[in-house]
Wavefront OBJ file of the C-alpha trace (Angstrom):
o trace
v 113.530 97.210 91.540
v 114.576 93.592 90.394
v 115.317 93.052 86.853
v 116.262 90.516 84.213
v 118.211 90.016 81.057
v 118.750 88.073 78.170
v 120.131 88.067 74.275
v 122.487 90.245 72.474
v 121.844 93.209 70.734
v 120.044 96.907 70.621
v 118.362 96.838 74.228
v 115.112 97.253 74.085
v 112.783 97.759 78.232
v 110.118 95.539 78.530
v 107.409 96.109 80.887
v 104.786 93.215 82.248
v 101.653 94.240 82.809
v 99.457 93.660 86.191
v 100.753 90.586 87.893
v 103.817 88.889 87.989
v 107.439 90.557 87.893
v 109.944 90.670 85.981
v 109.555 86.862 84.837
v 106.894 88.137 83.469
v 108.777 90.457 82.024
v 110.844 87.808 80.879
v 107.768 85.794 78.899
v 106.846 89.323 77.241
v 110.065 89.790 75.795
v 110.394 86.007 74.841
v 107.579 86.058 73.209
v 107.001 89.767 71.599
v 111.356 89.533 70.201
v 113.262 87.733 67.966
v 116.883 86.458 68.812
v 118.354 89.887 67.801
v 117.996 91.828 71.013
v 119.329 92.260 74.006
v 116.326 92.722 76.300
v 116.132 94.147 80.002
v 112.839 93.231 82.211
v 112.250 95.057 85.155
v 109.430 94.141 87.690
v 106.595 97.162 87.872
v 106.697 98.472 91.572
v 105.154 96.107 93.890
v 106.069 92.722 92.346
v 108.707 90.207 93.866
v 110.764 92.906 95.921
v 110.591 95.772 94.108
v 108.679 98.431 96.881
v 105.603 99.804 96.290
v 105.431 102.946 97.360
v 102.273 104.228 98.534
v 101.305 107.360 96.165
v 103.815 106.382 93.611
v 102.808 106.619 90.124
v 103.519 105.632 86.622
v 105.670 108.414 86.380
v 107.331 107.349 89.537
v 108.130 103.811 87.897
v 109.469 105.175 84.622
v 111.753 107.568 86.106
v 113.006 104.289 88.429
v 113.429 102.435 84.733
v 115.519 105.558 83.496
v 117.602 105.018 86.480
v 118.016 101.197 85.950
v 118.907 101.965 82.224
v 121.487 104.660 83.816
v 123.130 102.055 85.806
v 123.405 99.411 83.283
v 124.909 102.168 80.838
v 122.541 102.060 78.223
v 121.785 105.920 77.271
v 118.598 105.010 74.738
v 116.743 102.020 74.527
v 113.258 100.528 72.708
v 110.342 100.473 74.901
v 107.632 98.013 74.449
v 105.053 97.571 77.422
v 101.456 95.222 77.693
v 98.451 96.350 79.726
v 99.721 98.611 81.937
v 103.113 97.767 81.179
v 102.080 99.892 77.982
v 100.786 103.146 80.250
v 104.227 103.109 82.213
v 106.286 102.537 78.802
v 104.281 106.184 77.537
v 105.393 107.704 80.645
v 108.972 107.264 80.289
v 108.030 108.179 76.684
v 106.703 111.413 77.447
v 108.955 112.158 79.762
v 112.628 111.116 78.804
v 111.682 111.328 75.268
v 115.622 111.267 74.166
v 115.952 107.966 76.239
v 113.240 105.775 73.977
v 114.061 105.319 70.415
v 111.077 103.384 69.284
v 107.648 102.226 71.276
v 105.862 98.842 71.161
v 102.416 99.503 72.922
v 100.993 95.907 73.131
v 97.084 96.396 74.030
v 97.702 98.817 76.444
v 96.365 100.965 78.986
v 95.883 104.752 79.783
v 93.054 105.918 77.856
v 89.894 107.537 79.109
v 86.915 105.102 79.386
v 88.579 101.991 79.924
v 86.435 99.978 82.380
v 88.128 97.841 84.794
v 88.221 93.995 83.847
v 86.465 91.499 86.924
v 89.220 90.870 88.558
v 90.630 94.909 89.031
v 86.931 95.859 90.192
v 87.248 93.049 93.356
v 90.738 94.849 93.828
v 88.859 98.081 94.667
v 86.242 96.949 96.531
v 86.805 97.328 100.785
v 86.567 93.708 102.075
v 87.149 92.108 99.059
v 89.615 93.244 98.472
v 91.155 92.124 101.872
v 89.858 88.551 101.228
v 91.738 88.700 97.817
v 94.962 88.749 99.858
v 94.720 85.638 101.110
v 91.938 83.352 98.980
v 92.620 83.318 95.278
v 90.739 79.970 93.973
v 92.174 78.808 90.809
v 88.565 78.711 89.010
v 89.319 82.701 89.420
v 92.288 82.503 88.174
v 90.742 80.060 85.009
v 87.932 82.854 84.357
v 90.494 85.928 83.916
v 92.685 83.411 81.545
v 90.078 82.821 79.240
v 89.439 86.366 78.983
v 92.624 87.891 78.219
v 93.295 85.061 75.523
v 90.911 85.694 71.987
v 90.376 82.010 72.285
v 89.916 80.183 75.808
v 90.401 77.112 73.808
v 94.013 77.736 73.990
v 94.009 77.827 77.734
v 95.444 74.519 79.123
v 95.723 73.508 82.703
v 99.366 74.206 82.662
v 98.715 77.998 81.483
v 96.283 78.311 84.756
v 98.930 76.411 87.102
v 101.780 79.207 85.798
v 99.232 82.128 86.299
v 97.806 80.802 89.623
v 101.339 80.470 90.688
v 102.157 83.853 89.586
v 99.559 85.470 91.843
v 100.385 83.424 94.775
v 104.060 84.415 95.043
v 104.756 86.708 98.129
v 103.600 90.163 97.541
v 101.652 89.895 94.417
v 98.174 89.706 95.548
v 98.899 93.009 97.881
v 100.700 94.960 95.141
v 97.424 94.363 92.653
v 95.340 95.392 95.441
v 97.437 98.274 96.572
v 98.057 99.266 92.732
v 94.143 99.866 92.159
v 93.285 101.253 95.420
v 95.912 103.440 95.369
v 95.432 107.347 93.306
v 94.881 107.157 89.958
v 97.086 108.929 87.202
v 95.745 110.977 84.987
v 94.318 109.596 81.660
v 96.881 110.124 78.712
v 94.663 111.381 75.938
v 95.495 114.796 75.768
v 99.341 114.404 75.507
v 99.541 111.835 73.018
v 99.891 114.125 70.670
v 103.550 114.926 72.741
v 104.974 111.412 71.231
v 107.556 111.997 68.815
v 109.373 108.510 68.590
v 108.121 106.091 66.620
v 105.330 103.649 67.641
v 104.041 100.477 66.790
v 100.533 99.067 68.351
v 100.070 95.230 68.278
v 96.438 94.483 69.339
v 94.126 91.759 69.543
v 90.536 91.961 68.051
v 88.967 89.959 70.296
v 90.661 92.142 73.108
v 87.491 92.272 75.943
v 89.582 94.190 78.737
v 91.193 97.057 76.652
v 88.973 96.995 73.346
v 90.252 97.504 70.136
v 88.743 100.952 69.733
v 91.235 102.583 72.571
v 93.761 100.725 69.628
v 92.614 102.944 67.567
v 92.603 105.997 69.438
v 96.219 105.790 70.595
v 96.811 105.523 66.361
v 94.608 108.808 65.776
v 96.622 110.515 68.838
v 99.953 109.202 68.255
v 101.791 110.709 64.826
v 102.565 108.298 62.903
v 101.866 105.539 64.812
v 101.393 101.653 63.315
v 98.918 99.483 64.258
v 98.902 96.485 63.532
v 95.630 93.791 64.476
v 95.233 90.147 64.958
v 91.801 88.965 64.317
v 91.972 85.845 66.177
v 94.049 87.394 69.584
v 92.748 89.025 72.607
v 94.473 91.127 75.144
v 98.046 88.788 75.261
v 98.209 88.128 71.579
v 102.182 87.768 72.170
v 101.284 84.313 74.470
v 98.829 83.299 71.956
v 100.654 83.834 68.645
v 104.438 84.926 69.599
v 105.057 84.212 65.749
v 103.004 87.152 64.700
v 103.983 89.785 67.447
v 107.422 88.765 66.561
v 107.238 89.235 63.062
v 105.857 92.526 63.590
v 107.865 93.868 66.068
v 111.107 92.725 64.887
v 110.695 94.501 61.357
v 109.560 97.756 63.131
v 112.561 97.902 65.382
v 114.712 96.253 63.053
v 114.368 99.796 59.916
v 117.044 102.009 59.732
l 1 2 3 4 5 6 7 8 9 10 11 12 13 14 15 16 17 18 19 20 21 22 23 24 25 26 27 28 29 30 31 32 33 34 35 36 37 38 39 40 41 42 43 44 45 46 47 48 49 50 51 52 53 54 55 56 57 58 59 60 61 62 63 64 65 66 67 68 69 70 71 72 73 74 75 76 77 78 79 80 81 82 83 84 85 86 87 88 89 90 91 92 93 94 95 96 97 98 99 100 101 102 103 104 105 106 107 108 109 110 111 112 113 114 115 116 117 118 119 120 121 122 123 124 125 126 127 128 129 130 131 132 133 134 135 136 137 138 139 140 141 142 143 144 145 146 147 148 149 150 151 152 153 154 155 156 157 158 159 160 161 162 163 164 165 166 167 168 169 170 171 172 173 174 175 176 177 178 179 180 181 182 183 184 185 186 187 188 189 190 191 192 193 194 195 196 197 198 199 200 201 202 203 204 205 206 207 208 209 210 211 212 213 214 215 216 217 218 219 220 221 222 223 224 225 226 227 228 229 230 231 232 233 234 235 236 237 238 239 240 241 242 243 244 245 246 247 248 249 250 251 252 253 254 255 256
């Protein structure tokens, strides 16, 4: 996998969600941490160069975070993840449990129910899907914008040029398609209850792909967990109000 870095500090793994790679990676940690952290930002498997494997799952991609956090020496780290980002960040949770010492979970993924947004269902359908590969108007690109954001106001044409660019970069369009054509993992809801680090969940209200009711649920199934809502966000509220996701997030990894 391919990877970036930045700031001083406690590391702390962030993980994009669909799309992107690790400059993605790079905007989520930009925008979700303060100047007090050092942060790593791997791309998920698929994006830029990192390989997708076919058959690989989340479990597949945290163990191949452990291993980056192996060769870069750092023997426990925070974990924060969006989207999916979030379902591969519980993963490594679940499974290298003495590797994460707390977990952000920004509106994310991995919970019975969830419906696929627009955009994931095309992914998954035969020919479409193929077509998706190679034609990706912008006015698509526009629509899934204004959905992730609480308020498509904020959406300016330079938001849809970075995001249009984003998918167009070699690879991306073929990872998303092999990502949700590929098998799928098993939901998480019955091992929540296996968390034992501490968690914080920053989620938009106005969240229309991931809904704040599967919030809620990862609170009921997580012990101890924080949530924390913004009334006015949807499914990125780090892009839309990095002040309040970094608020929060900073004085949950910041305690003693």
């Amino acid at each position: 996998i391919e990877w970036c870095e930045g700031g001083q500090g406690l590391p702390v793994l962030v993980v994009h969600g669909s799309g992107g790679g690790f400059d993605q990676g790079e905007l989520l940690a930009t925008t979700l941490l303060g100047p007090g952290w050092r942060w790593i930002a791997p791309s998920r498997f698929g994006y830029l160069r990192s390989t997708f494997r076919p058959g690989a799952t989340f479990d597949d991609q945290a163990r191949a975070y452990v291993r980056l956090l192996d060769h870069l020496q750092i023997p426990q780290a925070d974990v924060a993840g969006n989207s999916l980002g979030g379902r591969v960040t519980v993963e490594l949770a679940l499974a290298y449990p003495d590797r994460v010492r707390r977990l952000v979970l920004v509106d994310a993924a991995g919970l019975s129910g969830q419906s696929p947004p627009p955009i994931f269902r095309l992914a998954q359908t035969p020919v479409a899907n193929r077509l998706l590969t190679v034609i990706s108007p912008r006015v698509l690109v526009r629509a899934n914008v204004e959905q992730v954001y609480g308020d498509p106001s904020r959406v300016t044409e330079a938001l849809v040029d970075r995001y249009h660019a984003v998918l167009l970069r070699e690879g991306n369009r073929q990872a998303l398609v092999d990502r949700f054509t590929g098998p799928r993992d098993p939901d998480l809801d019955d091992r929540l209850d296996e968390i034992r680090v501490p968690t914080l969940l920053q989620w938009g209200a106005r969240d229309v792909w991931i809904p704040l009711e599967f919030g809620r649920r990862f609170e009921r199934g997580i012990a101890g967990a924080e949530l924390r809502v913004y009334d006015q966000l949807g499914h990125v509220p780090m892009e839309e109000d990095p002040d309040a996701t970094v608020r929060d997030a900073d004085a949950f990894l910041s305690r003693e």
